[in-house]
Structures are given as structure tokens and as C-alpha cells.
C-alpha positions as CSV (number, residue, x, y, z in Angstrom):
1,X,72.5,39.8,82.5
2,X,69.3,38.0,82.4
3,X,66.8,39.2,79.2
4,X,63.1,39.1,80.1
5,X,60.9,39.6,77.4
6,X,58.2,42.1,79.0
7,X,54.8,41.3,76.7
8,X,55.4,37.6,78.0
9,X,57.7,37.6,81.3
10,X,59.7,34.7,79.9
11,X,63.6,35.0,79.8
12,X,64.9,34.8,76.2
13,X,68.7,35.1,76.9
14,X,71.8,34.9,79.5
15,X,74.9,37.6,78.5
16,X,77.7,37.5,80.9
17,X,78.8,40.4,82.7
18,X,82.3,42.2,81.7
19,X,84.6,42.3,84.8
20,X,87.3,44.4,85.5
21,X,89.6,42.6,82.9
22,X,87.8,42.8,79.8
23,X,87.4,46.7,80.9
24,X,91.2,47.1,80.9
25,X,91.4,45.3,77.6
26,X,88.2,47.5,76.0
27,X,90.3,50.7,77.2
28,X,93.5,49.4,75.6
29,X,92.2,48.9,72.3
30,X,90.3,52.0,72.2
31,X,93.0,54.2,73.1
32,X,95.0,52.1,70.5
33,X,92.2,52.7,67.8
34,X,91.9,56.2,68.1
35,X,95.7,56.9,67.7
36,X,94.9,55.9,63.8
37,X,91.6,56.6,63.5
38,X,92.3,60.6,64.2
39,X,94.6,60.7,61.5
40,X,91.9,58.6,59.3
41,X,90.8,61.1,56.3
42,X,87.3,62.5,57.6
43,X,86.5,61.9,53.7
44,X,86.8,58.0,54.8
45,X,84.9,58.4,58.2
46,X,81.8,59.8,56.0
47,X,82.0,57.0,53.7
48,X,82.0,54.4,56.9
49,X,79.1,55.9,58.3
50,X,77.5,56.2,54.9
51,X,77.9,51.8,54.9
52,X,76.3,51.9,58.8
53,X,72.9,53.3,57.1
54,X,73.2,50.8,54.4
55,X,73.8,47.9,57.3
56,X,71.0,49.0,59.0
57,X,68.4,48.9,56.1
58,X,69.4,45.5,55.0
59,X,68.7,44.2,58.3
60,X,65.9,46.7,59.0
61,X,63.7,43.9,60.4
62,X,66.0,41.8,62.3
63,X,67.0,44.6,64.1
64,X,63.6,46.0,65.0
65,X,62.5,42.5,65.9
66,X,65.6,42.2,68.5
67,X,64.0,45.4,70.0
68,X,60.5,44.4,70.5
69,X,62.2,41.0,72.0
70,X,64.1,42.9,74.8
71,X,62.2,45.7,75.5
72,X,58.6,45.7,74.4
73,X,58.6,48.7,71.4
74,X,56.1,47.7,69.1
75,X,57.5,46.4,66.0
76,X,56.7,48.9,63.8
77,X,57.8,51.5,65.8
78,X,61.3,49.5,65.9
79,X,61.5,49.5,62.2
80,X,60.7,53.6,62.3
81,X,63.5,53.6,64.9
82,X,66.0,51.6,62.6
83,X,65.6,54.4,59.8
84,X,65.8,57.3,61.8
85,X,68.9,55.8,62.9
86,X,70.4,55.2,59.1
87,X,68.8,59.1,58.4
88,X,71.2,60.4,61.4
89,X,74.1,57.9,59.7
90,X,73.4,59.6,56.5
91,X,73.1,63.2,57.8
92,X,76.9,63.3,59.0
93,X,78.2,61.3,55.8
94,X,76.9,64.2,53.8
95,X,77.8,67.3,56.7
96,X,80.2,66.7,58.4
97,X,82.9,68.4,56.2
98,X,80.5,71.4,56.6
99,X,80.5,70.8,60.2
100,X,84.3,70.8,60.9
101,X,85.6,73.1,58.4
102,X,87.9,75.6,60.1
103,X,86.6,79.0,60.9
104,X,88.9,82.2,59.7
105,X,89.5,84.5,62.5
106,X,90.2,88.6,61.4
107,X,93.8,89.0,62.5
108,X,97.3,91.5,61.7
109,X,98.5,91.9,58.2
110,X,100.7,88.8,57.5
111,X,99.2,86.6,59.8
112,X,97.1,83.8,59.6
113,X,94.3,82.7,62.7
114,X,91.6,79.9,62.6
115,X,89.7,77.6,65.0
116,X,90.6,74.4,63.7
117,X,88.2,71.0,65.1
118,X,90.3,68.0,66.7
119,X,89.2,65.0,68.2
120,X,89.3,64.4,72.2
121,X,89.9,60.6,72.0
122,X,88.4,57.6,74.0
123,X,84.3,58.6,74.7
124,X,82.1,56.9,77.1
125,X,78.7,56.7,76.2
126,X,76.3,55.4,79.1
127,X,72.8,54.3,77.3
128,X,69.0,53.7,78.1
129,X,67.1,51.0,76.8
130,X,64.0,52.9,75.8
131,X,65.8,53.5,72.3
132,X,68.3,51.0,72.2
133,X,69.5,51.8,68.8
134,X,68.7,55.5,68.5
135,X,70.2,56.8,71.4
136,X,73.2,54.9,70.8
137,X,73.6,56.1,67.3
138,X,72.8,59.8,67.8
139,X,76.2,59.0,69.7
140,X,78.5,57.7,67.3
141,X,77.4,58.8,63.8
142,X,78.8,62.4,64.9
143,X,81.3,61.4,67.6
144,X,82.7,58.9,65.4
145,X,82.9,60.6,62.1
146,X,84.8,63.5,63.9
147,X,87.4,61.8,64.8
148,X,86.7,60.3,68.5
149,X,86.3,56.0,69.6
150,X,83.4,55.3,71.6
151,X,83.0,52.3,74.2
152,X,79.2,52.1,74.9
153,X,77.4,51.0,78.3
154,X,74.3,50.2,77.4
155,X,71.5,49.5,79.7
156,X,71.4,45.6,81.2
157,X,68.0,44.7,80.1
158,X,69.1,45.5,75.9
159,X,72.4,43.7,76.0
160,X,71.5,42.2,72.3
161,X,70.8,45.2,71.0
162,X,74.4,46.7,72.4
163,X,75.9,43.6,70.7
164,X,73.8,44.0,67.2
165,X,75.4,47.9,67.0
166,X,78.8,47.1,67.2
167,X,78.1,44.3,64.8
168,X,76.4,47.1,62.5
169,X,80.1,48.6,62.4
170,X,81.9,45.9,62.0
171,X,79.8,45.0,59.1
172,X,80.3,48.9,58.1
173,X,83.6,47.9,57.7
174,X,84.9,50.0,61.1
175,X,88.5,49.5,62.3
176,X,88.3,47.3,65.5
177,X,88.2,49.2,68.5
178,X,87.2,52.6,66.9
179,X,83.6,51.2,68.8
180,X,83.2,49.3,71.4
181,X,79.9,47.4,73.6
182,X,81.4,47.2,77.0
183,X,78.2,45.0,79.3
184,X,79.8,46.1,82.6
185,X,77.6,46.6,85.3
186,X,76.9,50.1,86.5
187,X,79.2,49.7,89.9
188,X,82.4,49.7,87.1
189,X,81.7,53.2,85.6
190,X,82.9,55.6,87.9
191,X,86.4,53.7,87.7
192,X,85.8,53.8,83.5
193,X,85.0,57.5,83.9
194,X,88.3,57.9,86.2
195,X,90.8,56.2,83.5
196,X,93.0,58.6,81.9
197,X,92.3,56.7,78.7
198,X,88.7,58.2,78.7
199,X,88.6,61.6,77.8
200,X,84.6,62.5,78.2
201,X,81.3,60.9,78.5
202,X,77.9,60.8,78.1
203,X,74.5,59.8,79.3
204,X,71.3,59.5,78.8
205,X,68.6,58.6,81.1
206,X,67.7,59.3,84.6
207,X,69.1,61.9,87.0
208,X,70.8,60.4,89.2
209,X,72.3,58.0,86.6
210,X,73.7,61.9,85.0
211,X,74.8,63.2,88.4
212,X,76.8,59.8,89.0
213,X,78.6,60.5,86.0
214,X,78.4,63.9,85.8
215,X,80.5,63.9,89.4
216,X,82.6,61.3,88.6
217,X,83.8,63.1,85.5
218,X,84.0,66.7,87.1
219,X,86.5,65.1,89.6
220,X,89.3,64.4,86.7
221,X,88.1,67.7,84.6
222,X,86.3,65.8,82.1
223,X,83.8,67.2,79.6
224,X,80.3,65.3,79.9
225,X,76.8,65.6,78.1
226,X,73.7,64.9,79.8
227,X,70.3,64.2,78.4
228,X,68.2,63.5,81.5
229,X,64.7,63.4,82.3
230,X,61.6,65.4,81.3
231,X,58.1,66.3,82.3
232,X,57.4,68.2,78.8
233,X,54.4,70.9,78.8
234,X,52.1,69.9,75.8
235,X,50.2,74.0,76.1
236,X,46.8,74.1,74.4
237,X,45.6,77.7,73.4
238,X,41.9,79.0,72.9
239,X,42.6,78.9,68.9
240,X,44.4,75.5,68.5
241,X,43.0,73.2,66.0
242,X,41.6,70.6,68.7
243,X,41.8,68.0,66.4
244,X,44.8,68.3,65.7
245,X,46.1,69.0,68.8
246,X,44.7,65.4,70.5
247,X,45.3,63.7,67.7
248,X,49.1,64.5,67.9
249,X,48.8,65.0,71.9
250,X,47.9,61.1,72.4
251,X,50.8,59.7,70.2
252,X,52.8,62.2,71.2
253,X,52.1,60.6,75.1
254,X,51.7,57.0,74.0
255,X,54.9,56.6,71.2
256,X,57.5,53.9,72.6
257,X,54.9,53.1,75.5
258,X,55.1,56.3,77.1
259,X,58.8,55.8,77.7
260,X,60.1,58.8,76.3
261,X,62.0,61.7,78.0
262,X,60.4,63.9,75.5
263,X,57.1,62.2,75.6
264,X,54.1,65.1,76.4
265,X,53.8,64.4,79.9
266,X,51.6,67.6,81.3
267,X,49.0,68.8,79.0
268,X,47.8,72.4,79.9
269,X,45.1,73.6,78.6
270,X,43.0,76.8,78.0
271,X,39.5,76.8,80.2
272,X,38.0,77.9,76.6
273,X,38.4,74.9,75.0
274,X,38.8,72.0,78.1
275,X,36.3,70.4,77.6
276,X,36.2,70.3,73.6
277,X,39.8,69.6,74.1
278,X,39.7,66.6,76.7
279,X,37.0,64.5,74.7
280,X,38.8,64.6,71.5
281,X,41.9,63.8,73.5
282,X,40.1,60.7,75.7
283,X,38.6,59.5,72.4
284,X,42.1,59.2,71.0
285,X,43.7,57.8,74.0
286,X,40.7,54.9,74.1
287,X,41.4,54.0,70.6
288,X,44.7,52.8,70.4
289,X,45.0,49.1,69.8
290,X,47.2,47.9,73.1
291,X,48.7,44.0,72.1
292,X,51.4,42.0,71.1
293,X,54.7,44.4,69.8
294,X,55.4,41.8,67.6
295,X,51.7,42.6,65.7
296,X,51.2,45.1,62.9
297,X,48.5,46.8,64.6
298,X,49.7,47.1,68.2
299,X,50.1,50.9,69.1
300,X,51.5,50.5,72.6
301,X,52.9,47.4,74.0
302,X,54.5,46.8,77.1
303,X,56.6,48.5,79.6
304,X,60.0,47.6,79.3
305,X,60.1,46.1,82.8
306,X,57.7,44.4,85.1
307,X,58.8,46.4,87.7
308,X,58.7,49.9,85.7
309,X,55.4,49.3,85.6
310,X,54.6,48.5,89.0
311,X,56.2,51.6,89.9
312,X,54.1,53.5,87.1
313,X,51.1,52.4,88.9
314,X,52.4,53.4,92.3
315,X,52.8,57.2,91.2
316,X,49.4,56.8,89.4
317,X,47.8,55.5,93.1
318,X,49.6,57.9,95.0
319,X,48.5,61.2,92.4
320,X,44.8,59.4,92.8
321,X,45.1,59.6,96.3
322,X,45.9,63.0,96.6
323,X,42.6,64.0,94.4
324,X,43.3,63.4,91.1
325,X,40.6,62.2,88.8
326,X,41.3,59.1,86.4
327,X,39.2,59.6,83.2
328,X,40.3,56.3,81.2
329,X,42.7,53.7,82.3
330,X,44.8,53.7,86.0
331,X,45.0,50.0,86.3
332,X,47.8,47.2,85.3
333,X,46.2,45.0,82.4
334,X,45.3,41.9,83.3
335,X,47.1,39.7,80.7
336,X,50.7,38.4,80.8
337,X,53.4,40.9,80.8
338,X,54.1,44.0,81.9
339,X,51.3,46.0,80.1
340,X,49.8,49.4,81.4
341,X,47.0,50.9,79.7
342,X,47.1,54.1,78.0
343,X,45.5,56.5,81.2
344,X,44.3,60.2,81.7
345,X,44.4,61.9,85.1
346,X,42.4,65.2,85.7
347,X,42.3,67.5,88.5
348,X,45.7,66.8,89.4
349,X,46.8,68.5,92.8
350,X,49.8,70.1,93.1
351,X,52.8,68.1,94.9
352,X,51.6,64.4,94.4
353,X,53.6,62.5,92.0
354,X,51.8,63.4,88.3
355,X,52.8,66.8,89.2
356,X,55.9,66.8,90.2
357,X,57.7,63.7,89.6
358,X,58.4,62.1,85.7
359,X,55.6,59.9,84.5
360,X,57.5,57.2,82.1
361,X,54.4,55.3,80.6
362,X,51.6,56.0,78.7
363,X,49.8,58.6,81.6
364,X,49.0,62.3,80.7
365,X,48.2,64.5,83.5
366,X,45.7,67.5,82.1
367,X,45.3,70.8,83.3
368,X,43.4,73.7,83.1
369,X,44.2,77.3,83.4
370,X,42.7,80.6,82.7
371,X,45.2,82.3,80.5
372,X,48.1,82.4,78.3
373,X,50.4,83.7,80.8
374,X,49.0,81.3,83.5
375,X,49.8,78.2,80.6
376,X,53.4,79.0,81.1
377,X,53.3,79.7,84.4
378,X,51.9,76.0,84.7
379,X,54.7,75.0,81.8
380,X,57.5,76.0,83.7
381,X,56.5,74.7,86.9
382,X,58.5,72.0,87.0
383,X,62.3,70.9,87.5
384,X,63.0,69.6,83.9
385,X,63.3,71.7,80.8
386,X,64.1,69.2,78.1
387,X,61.5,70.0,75.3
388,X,57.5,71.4,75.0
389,X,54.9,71.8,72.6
390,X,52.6,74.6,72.3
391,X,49.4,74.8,69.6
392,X,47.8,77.8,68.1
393,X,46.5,78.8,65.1
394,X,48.1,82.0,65.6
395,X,52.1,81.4,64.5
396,X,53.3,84.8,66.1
397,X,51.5,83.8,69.3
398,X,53.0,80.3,69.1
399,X,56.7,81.7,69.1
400,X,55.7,84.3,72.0
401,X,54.6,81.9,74.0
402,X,57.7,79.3,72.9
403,X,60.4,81.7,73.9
404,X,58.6,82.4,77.5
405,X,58.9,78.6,78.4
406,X,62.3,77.3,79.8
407,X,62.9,74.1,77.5
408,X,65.9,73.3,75.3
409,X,63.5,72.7,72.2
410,X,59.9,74.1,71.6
411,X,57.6,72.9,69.0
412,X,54.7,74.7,67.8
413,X,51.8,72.7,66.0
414,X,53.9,69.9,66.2
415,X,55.3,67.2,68.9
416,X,58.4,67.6,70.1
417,X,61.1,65.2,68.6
418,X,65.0,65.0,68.5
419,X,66.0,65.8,64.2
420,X,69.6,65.4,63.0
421,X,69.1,69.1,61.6
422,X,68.9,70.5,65.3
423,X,70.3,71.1,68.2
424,X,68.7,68.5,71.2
425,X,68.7,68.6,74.9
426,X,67.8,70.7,77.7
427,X,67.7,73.0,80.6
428,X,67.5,72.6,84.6
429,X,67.4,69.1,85.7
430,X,67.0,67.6,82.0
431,X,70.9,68.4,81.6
432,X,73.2,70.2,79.8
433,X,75.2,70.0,76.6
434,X,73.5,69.7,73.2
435,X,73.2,66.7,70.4
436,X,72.9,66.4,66.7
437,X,73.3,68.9,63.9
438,X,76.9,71.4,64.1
439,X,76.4,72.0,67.5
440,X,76.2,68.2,69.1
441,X,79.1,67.3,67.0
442,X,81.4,69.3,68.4
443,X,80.3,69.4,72.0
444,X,83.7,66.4,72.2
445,X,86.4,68.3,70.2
446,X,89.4,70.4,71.1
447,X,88.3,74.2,69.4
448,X,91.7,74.3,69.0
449,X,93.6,77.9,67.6
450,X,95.8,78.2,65.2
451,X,98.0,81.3,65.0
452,X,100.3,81.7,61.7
453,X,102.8,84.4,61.5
């Protein structure tokens, strides 16, 4: 595995691939971990995780600095990633007795029936690189703490960043073998999936990356969670707050680079205030300060990948082609590395690639329609349903029009974000399963019933 640093094209480091034997051995020690680590006091798991939040903020820097390295996230960004990742540590140390406490069922006289929460075992987690440290640990802080080992397949282009985690635990003071980085290429995961040592798995990332799994999994009865792709509606009423709305509209399109399955992809927005709505939004867009990740100042560095980008620009060409309008941006930067500028397409035609397909960079695709009701027409038009964002100054409205669109999470007045607190993921082709709060961690337990005469 070859590490490229994308705001300068050179390669920064070799890691060796894991082959078939250092699988078998991960596996081993897993399954051999978990056999003490379920019996672990949960009391102990919280204070563990508790230490991974205190790891990470000591080394809040290095960490974010190993993330800019590999895949382009400006730096401060990387640092805002790091603490949302020692928040989500923190959440479970303080809730998860809350979270697993048994649940009293009514029953005869004399008897006794609960639901009591056990661990599944061995967990696969398949990663993406776009946030190599928080997707990983919205994994483990609940999967862990409950009871469950994790092995982790992170994506090839973040290898350090799959090493740095597992170093985070260790330092956590982690058994060894309750997690795992396994850096095996993605031809060895159906046979992973297919061990009878791994009990379930999850991914995030791209369809057919979920579907691989997904099938794989299905075949042996497996439970999986999927987080998949998105094409989020960002719906912009007649009585939104305008400034607001761009203001949060173009970070909420530009954050990470635009590579974010949450990111507001498809803004719709009411003929009343178009025009009002798409200067404010250009003017934001132009402003942001495009550079070095490793700057203060930058707001969007690089893609993550030379090639992402180039295939970024092809769905751009091929939407511009079919009619659509490019307001600011639509070309590759010319500098080193794989930069794309922040771009706005109007008039978008139905069926070409802005429509349809997932932009993952920094280009928002604007509509306008007529009405409310044709806003979520244009909303729901769309395979994914991960998340949306509506804005209106009228809070009723906002939740009418919130439960009419088919998304796993809605936000009104606000962008749409994944929060310990709450339940995340989605509908259609952006998956199934949930994550975070109560209900992600115990998508991977046994709801197990206890009858006592």
C-alpha cells in the first residue's frame, strides 16, 4: 500500500499488505480476546473508552496532521475530527449502563421476564478514508464497550491512520486483540466475512462496496450495517433566512472537500427567493480560501485521490454537456495535487450525472421549483435517502415538510450531521441499520430473553 499525499502527489510511505496468514492469526486472537473481554465488567469497558478520549486529546495534533498527510482534510478540520471522535469516546463511557440495562417485561404472578443485551463476538468493520478516524470510532466506542472485538479494514490510501487507532487503544490500555487494524486488500473480505469467527460486519462507503459485503454476509446469516452513499436534498423555502441558509449551505457542501456522504449535494430551492438565494450562495462558495491542508486558513484542500478527482470532473463535463450551467468553478486547479475548486451548476437536466449520480467533491447542483410540494417532489427524486436539510422560518412548516422527505435524518435550520445523541443512517440505497446513541449500540447484540419461574 503505497501513500500519496494528494495536495503534493509525492508518496510519503510503503505499508505491506496482510496475506492470508496474518488474517488467520488476526481472527485467532480476536475470537480469543472476546472470550474474556465479554465477561469484562461493562463498568471497566467505560472506563477504557473513557482513557481512548484522553489518548486522543494528548495527541490531538499528531493525529490530525497524519490525516491531512494521507488524505488531504485540512488540518483544522482534522483536529475538529479528533474531538468529535474523543466526544463519541466519552458519550458511551458515561451511557452505556443506561444503554444496556435490562428491560422488565409484564409477565404471570411468580415469574420473572426481561430482555437482557449480550455481545455477538468478533465484528468486521470495513472503513472509508474520507473520515479515517471518525468513522472508525463511531464503530468501536459502542461496539467495543458492549461487549463485542472489532478487526478493522480500513481503506488502502489511510493505512497510518488504521495503525494510529489501534495504537490509540493500546495506549487506552485495551487488551490485545479486543481491536484489531487488519490492511488486507479488498479481494480477502468476502473469505473474512465467511469465517465462522466473525459474527457481523459493517461498512461504510460506496454501494457496491455494501452490497459486496452485504451478500457475502447474507450467505452465512450474518447481521450487517450499512452506511452507503448520499445525494442529500439541502430544501430552501420562500421564508428561510437566506443568509443563513448559504452561509450554512456552502460549508455544509464544501466540509472535508466535498467528500461527505452527508455533504448537501442538491440544493432545491423556492422560485421566490432563487435568485436572492443563489448570490448569497455563489458569494459564499467564491470566498473560501482553497490551499495547503497543512495551513490554518485553508477551507478546502485536496481531493483525496488524483484520480477521484479526475472522475469528479468527468461527471461535472458530462452534467455540462447535457445543459447544465456552471456559475463558479468546473475546472481541475492548476497547481500540484489533486485540487478541485469549489463549483455551482445551475439548470441541471434531469438524467446526466449531477442529477442522478453522487457528486463526492465540493460541486452543488441547484434547483428551482415552484412549490413546497414540488421541493420534495425534487427531494425525494433520487435513489439515496441518507440525511436532508430543510430551512424555514416557520418551525411547524419545517417538520411538515421533514417527515414528507424519505431520509434517515432531517435537519431543519441546520446541516445535517451524524451526533452521538442520535440515531444515523438511512433509507433506499444509502443502507440500512442505524449508528450511535441506544439504537446503534445495539444493532450487534443478542436481545436475548430471560424467563424466570
Amino acid at each position: 500500500m503505497e501513500v500519496v499525499n494528494p495536495a503534493t502527489g509525492e508518496r510519503i510511505d510503503t505499508y505491506d499488505e496482510a496475506g492470508e496468514a496474518a488474517v488467520e492469526r488476526t481472527l485467532t486472537d480476536a475470537q480469543r480476546a472476546f472470550e474474556t473481554w465479554r465477561e469484562r465488567p461493562l463498568a471497566d469497558r467505560e472506563e477504557l473508552i473513557e482513557s481512548a478520549a484522553e489518548v486522543l486529546r494528548e495527541d490531538k495534533r499528531e493525529y490530525a496532521e497524519l490525516m491531512t498527510r494521507e488524505m488531504g482534510k485540512p488540518v483544522a478540520q482534522a483536529e475538529s475530527e479528533i474531538e468529535k471522535c474523543a466526544w463519541v469516546c466519552e458519550h458511551y463511557a458515561e451511557h452505556a449502563h443506561e444503554y444496556l440495562s435490562e428491560d422488565h417485561h409484564p409477565s404471570p404472578p411468580g415469574t420473572e421476564v426481561k430482555t437482557v443485551y449480550e455481545p455477538l463476538g468478533v465484528v468486521l468493520a470495513v472503513m472509508p478514508w474520507n473520515f479515517p478516524f471518525w468513522q472508525v470510532f463511531r464503530f468501536l466506542a459502542p461496539y467495543l464497550t458492549a461487549g463485542n472485538v472489532g478487526v478493522l479494514k480500513h481503506a488502502s490510501n489511510v493505512p497510518g491512520c488504521a495503525e494510529a487507532i489501534a495504537d490509540v487503544l493500546r495506549k487506552a490500555g485495551y487488551p490485545e486483540g479486543v481491536f484489531q487494524s487488519l490492511l488486507a486488500p479488498s479481494d480477502l473480505v468476502d473469505d473474512i466475512v465467511a469465517d465462522d469467527r466473525v459474527r457481523a460486519a459493517t461498512v461504510t462507503g460506496s454501494g457496491p462496496a455494501g452490497r459486496a459485503v452485504a451478500s457475502a454476509a447474507g450467505d452465512e446469516l450474518k447481521k450487517t450495517v450499512l452506511e452507503l452513499g448520499g445525494s442529500d436534498p439541502f430544501v430552501v423555502l420562500d421564508d428561510a433566512d437566506l443568509a443563513a441558509a448559504a452561509e450554512t449551505g456552502a460549508w455544509a457542501r464544501t466540509l472535508n472537500g466535498g467528500q461527505s456522504c452527508i455533504a448537501a449535494k442538491r440544493f432545491v430551492v423556492h422560485t421566490d427567493v432563487y435568485e436572492a438565494f443563489l448570490d448569497r450562495f455563489v458569494d459564499e462558495v467564491e470566498a473560501f480560501t482553497v490551499g495547503d491542508p497543512m495551513d490554518e486558513d485553508t477551507e478546502v484542500g485536496p481531493q483525496a485521490r488524483r484520480d477521484l478527482r479526475d472522475d469528479l470532473h468527468k461527471q461535472v463535463r458530462a452534467s455540462v454537456e447535457a445543459g447544465a450551467t456552471v456559475v463558479t468553478g468546473g475546472e481541475p486547479m492548476d497547481r500540484e495535487g489533486a485540487y478541485y475548486p469549489p463549483t455551482v451548476l445551475t439548470d441541471v437536466p434531469e438524467g446526466c450525472p449531477a442529477d442522478t449520480e453522487e457528486l463526492f467533491g465540493p460541486v452543488a447542483a441547484v434547483y428551482e421549483v415552484d412549490s413546497e410540494d414540488a421541493a420534495v417532489e425534487r427531494a425525494n427524486d433520487t435513489e439515496f435517502g441518507l440525511g436532508a436539510s430543510v430551512w424555514t422560518e416557520d418551525r411547524d412548516r419545517g417538520e411538515r415538510v421533514a417527515r414528507r422527505i424519505d431520509a434517515g435524518c432531517v435537519y431543519v435550520n441546520q446541516l445535517t450531521k451524524s451526533d452521538p445523541r442520535v440515531p444515523f443512517g438511512g433509507v433506499k440505497q444509502s443502507g440500512y441499520g442505524r449508528e450511535l446513541s441506544e439504537a446503534g449500540m445495539k444493532e450487534f447484540l443478542n436481545r436475548k430473553t430471560v424467563w424466570i419461574e
